[in-house]
N, C-alpha and C positions, 0 to 999 in steps of 0.2 A: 720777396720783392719789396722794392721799397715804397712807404708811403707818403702822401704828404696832406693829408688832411687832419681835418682836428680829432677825429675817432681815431686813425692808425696813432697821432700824437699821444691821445690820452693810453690807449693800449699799451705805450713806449712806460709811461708814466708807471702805470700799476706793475708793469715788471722790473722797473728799475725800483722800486719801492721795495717787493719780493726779495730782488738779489741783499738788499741792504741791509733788508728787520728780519728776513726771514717769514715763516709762516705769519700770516694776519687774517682774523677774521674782515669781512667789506668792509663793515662799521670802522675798523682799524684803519682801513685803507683810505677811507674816505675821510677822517679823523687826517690822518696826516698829510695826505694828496692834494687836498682841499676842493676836490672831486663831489657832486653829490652822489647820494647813496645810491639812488637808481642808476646814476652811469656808472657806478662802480661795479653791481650787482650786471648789468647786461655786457660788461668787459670782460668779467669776469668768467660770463659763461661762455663767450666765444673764444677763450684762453682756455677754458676747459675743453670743449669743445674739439679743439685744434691740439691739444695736448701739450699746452706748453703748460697748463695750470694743471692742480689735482686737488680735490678736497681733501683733509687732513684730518678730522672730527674737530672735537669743540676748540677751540682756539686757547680755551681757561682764562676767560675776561674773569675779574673778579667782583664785577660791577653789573646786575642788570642781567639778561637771559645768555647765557652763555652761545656766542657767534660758533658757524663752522667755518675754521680754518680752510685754510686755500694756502698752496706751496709751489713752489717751480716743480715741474713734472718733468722728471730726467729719463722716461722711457723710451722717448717717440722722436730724439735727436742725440746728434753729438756734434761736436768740432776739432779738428783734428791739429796740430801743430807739428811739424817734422822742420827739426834741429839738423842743421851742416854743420858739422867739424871739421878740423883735416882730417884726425883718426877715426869720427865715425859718425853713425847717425842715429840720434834719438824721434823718433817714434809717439807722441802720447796722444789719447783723447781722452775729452769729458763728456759728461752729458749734461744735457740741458740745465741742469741744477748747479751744476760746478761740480760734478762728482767724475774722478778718475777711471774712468772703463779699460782703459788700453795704456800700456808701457811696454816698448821694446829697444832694444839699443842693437844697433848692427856694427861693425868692424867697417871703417873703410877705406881700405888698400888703395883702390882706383885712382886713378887721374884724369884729368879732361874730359872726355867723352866717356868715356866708360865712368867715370862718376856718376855724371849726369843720369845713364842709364840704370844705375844703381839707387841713385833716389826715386827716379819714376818707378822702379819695380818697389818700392817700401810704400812709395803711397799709393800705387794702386793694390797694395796686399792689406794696407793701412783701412782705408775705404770700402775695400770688401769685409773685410772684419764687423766692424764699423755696423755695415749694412745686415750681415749673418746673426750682430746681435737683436737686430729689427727694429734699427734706427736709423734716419735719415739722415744724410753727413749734411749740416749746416754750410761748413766752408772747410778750409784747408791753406794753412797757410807756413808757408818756407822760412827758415828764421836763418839768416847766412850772417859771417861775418865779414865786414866791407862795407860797401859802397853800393845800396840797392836804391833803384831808383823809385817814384812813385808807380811806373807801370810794371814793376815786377824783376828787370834786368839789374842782372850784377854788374854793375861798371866795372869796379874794382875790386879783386877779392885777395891781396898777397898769400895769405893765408890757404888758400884755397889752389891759386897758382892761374885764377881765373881775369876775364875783362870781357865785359860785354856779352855777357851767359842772359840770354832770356831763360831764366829759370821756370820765371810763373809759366809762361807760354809754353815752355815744352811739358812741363807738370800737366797744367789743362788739357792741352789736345790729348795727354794718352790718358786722362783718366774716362774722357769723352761720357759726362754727364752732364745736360741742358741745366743749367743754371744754378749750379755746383760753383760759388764765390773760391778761388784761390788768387792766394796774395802772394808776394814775400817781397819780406825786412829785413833789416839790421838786426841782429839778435840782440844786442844790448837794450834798442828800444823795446823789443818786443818782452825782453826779460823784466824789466821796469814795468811794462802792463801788469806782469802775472807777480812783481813785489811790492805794487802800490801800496805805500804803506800811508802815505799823507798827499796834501794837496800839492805839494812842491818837495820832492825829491830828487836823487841822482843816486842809479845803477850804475857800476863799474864793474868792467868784465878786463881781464888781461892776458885771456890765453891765446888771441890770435891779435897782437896790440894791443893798447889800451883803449876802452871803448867804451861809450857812458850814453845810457838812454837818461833823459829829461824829461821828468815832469812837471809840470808847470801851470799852477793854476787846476790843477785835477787832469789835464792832457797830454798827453804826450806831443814831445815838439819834433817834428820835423825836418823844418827850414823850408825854403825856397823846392829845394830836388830831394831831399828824404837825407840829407848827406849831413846830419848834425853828429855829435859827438863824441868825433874822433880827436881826441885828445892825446893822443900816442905820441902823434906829430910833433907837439911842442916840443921846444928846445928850451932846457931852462940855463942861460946863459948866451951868450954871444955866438954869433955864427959860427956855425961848424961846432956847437959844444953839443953832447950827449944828446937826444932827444926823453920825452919823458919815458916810455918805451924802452930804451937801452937802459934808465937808471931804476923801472920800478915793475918793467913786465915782468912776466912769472917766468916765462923760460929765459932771459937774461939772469933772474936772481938763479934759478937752478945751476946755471953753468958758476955762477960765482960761488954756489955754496956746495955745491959740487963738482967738483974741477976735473975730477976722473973719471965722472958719470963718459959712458960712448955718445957723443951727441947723435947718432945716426937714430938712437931711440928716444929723443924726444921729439917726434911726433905724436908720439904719444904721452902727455907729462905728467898723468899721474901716478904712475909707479914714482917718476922723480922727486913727486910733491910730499908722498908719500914718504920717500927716505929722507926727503926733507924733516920731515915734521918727527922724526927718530932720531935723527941725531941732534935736531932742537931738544927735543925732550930730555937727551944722555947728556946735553951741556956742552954740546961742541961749539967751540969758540969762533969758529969762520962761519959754521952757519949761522950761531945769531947775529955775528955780523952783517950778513948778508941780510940776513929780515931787518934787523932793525935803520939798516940804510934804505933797502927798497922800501919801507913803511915811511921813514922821513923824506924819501924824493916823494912818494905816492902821496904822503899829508901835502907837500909843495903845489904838485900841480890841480888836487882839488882844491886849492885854496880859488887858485884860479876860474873854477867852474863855482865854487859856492858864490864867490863876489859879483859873478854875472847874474846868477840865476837865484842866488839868497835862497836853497832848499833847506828845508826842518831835518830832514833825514839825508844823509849820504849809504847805501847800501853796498856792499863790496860781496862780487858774485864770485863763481867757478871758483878757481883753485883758488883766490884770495880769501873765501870765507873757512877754508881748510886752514888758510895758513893765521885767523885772525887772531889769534890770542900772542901773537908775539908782530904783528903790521899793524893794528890798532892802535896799541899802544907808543911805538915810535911814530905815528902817522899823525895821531891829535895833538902833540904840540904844533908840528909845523903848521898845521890846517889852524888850529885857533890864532896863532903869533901871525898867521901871513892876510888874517881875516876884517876888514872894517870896521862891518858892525857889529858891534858886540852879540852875546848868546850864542851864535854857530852854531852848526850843523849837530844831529849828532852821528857819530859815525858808527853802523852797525854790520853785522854778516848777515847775510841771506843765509835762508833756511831752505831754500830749495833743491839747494845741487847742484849737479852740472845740464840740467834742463827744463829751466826756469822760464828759457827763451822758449821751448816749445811748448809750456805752460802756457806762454805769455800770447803765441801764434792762436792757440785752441780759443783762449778766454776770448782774443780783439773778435772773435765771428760772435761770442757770446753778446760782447758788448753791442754789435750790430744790430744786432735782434733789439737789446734792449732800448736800443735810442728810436728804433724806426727803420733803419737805412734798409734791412733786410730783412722782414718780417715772414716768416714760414707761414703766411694767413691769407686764404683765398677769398674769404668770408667780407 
């Protein structure tokens, strides 16, 4: 539940302190917190307490009586993130510490309604899991690609083939647990939570459009209705020319670089990505064509997002960080040549896969806790 006094604040404090140095003895905590010792010491133990803290032994101060350590306690919680694709659905949770307990990927055929049905059966199988390993599900939240609004509904989903899905709504009623937090978001942003790598960033996803979560200032941006960036849209030229999308998605470059691949199987595009990245490798001349164009439109239109938003890092997710050793390098000229102020971005892969977004679902219930908003503390 959430808090709004100066104890629930300072609690917020000592755990976001945790998540960032790791293990600290008080004395540590209260050194950097700027907490005194005795409030750090009676935080502490109603974090122990409640099971979100655990003692550690000596902490290995080198200075002075050697402190006990105190650590995020991942026994006694998790949070769960479930990834929509069109071909499937990823699955993960962490626990409390940031440690991965659960990874599942399911196949998904369905459409419309029978989708829908198909996700609620994963997270309520998700949840019980969850619970059987004798933790408490923090939250849960849906990582879609599109157009999701701040209360949960898919406006827009092309991808998906959806409009106006109250996703979260129908998630909650069937998981029917009293005050069980579920969300959902744009995958891109939520992917961006779980690759923060700096204060001001930009995630790029291209398998359903192009789609780029922002952060800014350490937050992730939103907008006005949760509906920021989609960058696919852009047209780089005059009305009616190409959109960014048609010259730098991932299943456009596939059909160019594979002409006689069946299109009826890229719904699912990593087998495609995959023979992509084969006959790059054997030197075939159309496919590096193909990369090395979609890598100069893709440097084009981040140039556009770096000049708004001046990020230190640009991150390239899903099948672009497959494909990054030959889109990288055609992508940083255009991105430095089309940029103002000097230094730019730098432009790197993600490390996490193709479920980064439901990394990024898991962590945002993490981050809840640690600001206050949703504190697991009755005390």
């Amino acid at each position: 539940m959430g808090f709004t006094d100066v104890r629930a604040t300072n609690l917020a404090v000592v755990l976001r302190h945790l998540r960032t140095n790791g293990p600290s003895s008080r004395a540590a905590i209260a050194a950097s917190t700027g907490l005194n010792k005795a409030t750090v010491s009676s935080l502490t133990s109603d974090l122990i307490d409640h099971r979100l803290l655990r003692e550690t032994g000596s902490s290995g101060n080198r200075i002075g009586r050697p402190g006990t350590a105190v650590a995020l306690d991942g026994s006694a919680y998790a949070a769960i993130g479930l990834q929509v694709a069109a071909d499937r659905l990823t699955a993960l949770a962490v626990d409390f510490a940031g440690e991965q307990v659960l990874l599942w990927h399911r196949a998904l055929a369905a459409e419309g309604g029978r989708a829908t049905g198909e996700i609620i059966a994963l997270a309520q199988r998700t949840a019980t899991r969850v619970r059987q390993q004798g933790r408490t599900v923090l939250g849960l939240t849906l990582a879609v690609p599109g157009l999701v609004d701040e209360d949960g509904t898919v406006r827009l989903s092309p991808a998906l083939g959806w409009s106006d899905v109250d996703l979260r709504g129908l998630v909650a009623s069937s998981l029917r647990q009293p005050g069980l937090v579920v969300t959902a978001a744009n995958q891109a942003g939520l992917a961006a939570i779980a690759e923060r790598r700096a204060e001001n960033m930009i995630f790029v996803t291209g398998t359903a459009g192009i789609e780029a979560g922002l952060i800014v200032d350490g937050k992730l941006l939103h907008g006005a209705r949760g509906f920021t960036g989609q960058i696919g849209r852009f047209a780089l030229g005059p009305a009616g020319s190409p959109t960014l999308h048609d010259l730098a998605g991932i299943e456009p470059l596939v059909r160019r670089a594979l002409p006689g691949f069946d299109p009826d199987s890229l719904t699912d595009l990593s087998p495609a990505v995959e023979q992509v990245i084969v006959q790059a490798r054997a030197g075939d001349a159309a496919v590096l064509t193909a990369l090395r164009d979609t890598g100069r439109h893709l440097g084009q239109g981040l140039a556009i997002l770096s000049n708004l938003t001046d990020p230190s890092v640009i991150v390239l997710g899903d099948h672009y960080a497959a494909l990054a050793e030959w889109i990288i390098p055609a992508a940083n000229p255009e991105l430095a040549g089309h940029l103002l102020a000097p230094g730019g971005a730098e432009l790197v892969a993600s490390e996490l896969g193709l479920h980064a977004a439901a990394l990024g679902g898991a962590i945002s219930h993490l981050e809840r806790v640690d600001s206050g908003r949703s504190m697991p503390i009755t005390a």
